[in-house]
N, C-alpha and C positions, 0 to 999 in steps of 0.2 A: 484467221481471216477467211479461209477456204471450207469453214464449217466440216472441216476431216476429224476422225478419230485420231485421236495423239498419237497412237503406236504408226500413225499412216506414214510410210516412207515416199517421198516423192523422189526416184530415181533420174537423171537424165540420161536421152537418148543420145547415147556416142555416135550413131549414124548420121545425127543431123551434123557435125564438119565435113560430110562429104556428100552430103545431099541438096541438091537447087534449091535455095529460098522461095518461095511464089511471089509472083510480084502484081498482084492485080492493084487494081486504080482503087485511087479512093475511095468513089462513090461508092465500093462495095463494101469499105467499112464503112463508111458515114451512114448505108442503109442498117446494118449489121448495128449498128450504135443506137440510131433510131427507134429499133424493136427490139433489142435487149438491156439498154442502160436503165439500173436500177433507178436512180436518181429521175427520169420521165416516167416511165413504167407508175413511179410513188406522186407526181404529178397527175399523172393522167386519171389514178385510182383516187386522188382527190376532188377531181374534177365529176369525176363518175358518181361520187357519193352526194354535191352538191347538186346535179343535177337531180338525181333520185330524192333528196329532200325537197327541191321547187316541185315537181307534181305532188310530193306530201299538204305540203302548201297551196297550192294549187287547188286540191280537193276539198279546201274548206270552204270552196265557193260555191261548192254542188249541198243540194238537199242531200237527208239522207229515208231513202224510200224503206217503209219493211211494208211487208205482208203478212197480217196475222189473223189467227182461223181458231176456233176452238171449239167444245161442245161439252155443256155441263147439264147435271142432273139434280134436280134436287125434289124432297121430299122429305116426309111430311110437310103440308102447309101451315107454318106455323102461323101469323100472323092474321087467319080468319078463326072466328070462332063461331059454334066450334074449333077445333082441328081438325083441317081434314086429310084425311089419310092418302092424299095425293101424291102421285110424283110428275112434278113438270122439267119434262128436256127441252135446255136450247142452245141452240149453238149460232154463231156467228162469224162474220167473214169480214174484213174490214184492209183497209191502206193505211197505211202512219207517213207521215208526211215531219221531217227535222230538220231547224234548219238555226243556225248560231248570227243571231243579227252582229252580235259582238264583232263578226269576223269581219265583216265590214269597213270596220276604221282598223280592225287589229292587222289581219293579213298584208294589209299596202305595203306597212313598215317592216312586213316580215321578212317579205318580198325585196321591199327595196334594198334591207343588207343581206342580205342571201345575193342578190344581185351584184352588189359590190366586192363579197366575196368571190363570188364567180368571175369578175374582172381582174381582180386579182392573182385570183389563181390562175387565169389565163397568159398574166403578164408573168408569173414564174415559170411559170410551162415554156414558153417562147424564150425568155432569158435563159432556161436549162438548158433549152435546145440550143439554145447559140454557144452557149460555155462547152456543152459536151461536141459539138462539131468545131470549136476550136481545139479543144484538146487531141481529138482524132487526128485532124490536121497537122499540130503539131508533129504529133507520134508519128502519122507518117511519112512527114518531110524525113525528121531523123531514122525514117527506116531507108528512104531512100539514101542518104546523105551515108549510108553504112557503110550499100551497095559501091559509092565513090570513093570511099576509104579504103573496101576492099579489095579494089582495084589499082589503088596506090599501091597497097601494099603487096600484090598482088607481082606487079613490075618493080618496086625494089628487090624484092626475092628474087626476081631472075638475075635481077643484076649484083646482087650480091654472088647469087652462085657461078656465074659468068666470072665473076671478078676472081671466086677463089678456084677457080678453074685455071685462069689464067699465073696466078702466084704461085698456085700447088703445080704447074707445070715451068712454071720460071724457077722453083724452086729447086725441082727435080735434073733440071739442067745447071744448078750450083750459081743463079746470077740473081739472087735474094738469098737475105738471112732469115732463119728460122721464125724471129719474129714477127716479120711479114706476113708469111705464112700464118701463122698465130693470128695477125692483128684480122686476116682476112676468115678465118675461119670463127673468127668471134661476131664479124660483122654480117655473117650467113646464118650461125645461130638466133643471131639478134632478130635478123629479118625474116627468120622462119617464126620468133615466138613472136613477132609482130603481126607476122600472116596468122597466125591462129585467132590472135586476140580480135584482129576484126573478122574472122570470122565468126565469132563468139560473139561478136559486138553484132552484127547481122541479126543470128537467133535471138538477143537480148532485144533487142529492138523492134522485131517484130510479134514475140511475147507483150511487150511495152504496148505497142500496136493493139491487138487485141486486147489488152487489159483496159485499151483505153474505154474501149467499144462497148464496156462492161460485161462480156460474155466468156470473159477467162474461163469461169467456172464447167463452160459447155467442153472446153477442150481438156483439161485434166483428169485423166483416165486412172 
């Protein structure tokens, strides 16, 4: 999908669990979306070509002007008689003047669906653009929505470790049984691999984010 060479290993960066997410506003993906999504980019290069075909069309309403010049020799005279042993040079200069009456009735209709297409393609162009700024949208709510997850999880971890702080010291003074202790130290591990997982949910999501924008491909190194 990433047009890589097969032996390409894509490694992840283990610094990003302990590195600040960025959090800018949308608008600066919806801009980032706007100039790199393949899907308008393939709109817009269609739009570009119809345009450049209407002045092909276009030009069939102009003359077509040449200038032509020449200069020729010729000799013996054949055609008097005798023959006479002449040579007469002449040369000449002249305008051409073309013009396709045809194009007249032909052009209108050329015109007129070329035109239609051109409306067309403009109503994909604008439906693309609303599809791909709602996808962005989406992606970014669920990148923010990570950042609130992470924060959940963020404060059950404290309070799991709070809690087995308090059992592993209840326990240390003989007024709980070992399974307590147990039950609490499963409930810290729990909420530490929960804390990871949204952190990982954060990077997944804001990967998500930019893949939405279509410019994944500028970030993988």
């Amino acid at each position: 999908m990433l047009e890589l060479p097969k032996d390409t290993e894509i490694l992840p960066d283990t610094t990003l669990l302990s590195s600040n997410m960025p959090k800018p506003g949308e608008a600066e993906f919806q801009d980032i979306a706007y100039k790199n999504s393949p899907i308008l980019n393939k709109n817009r290069l269609a739009l570009d070509m119809l345009s450049k075909k209407e002045k092909v069309i276009k030009s069939g309403y102009m003359p077509q002007i040449s200038i032509i010049a020449g200069d020729n020799l010729k000799g013996p005279i054949t055609y008097e008689i005798p023959v006479l042993d002449n040579n007469i040079n002449t040369w000449y200069v002249g305008v051409g003047l073309k013009f396709n009456i045809g194009n007249i009735y032909k052009l209108p209709k050329d015109l007129s669906r070329l035109r239609s297409s051109v409306e067309q393609s403009h109503n994909e162009l604008a439906s693309a653009e609303e599809s791909v700024s709602l996808d962005v949208n989406a992606a970014y709510t669920r990148y923010l929505d990570s950042f609130e997850l992470l924060k959940t999880q963020e404060k059950s971890l404290q309070l799991a470790r709070e809690n087995y702080d308090v059992i592993a010291n209840r326990y240390a003074n003989d007024l709980v049984l070992v399974t307590d202790l147990v039950d609490a130290d499963n409930l810290r591990l729990s909420a530490e691999v929960q804390y990871v997982n949204a952190q990982i949910n954060v990077i997944y999501n804001y990967y998500k984010l930019i893949y939405s924008t279509g410019s994944l491909n500028t970030i993988i190194k």
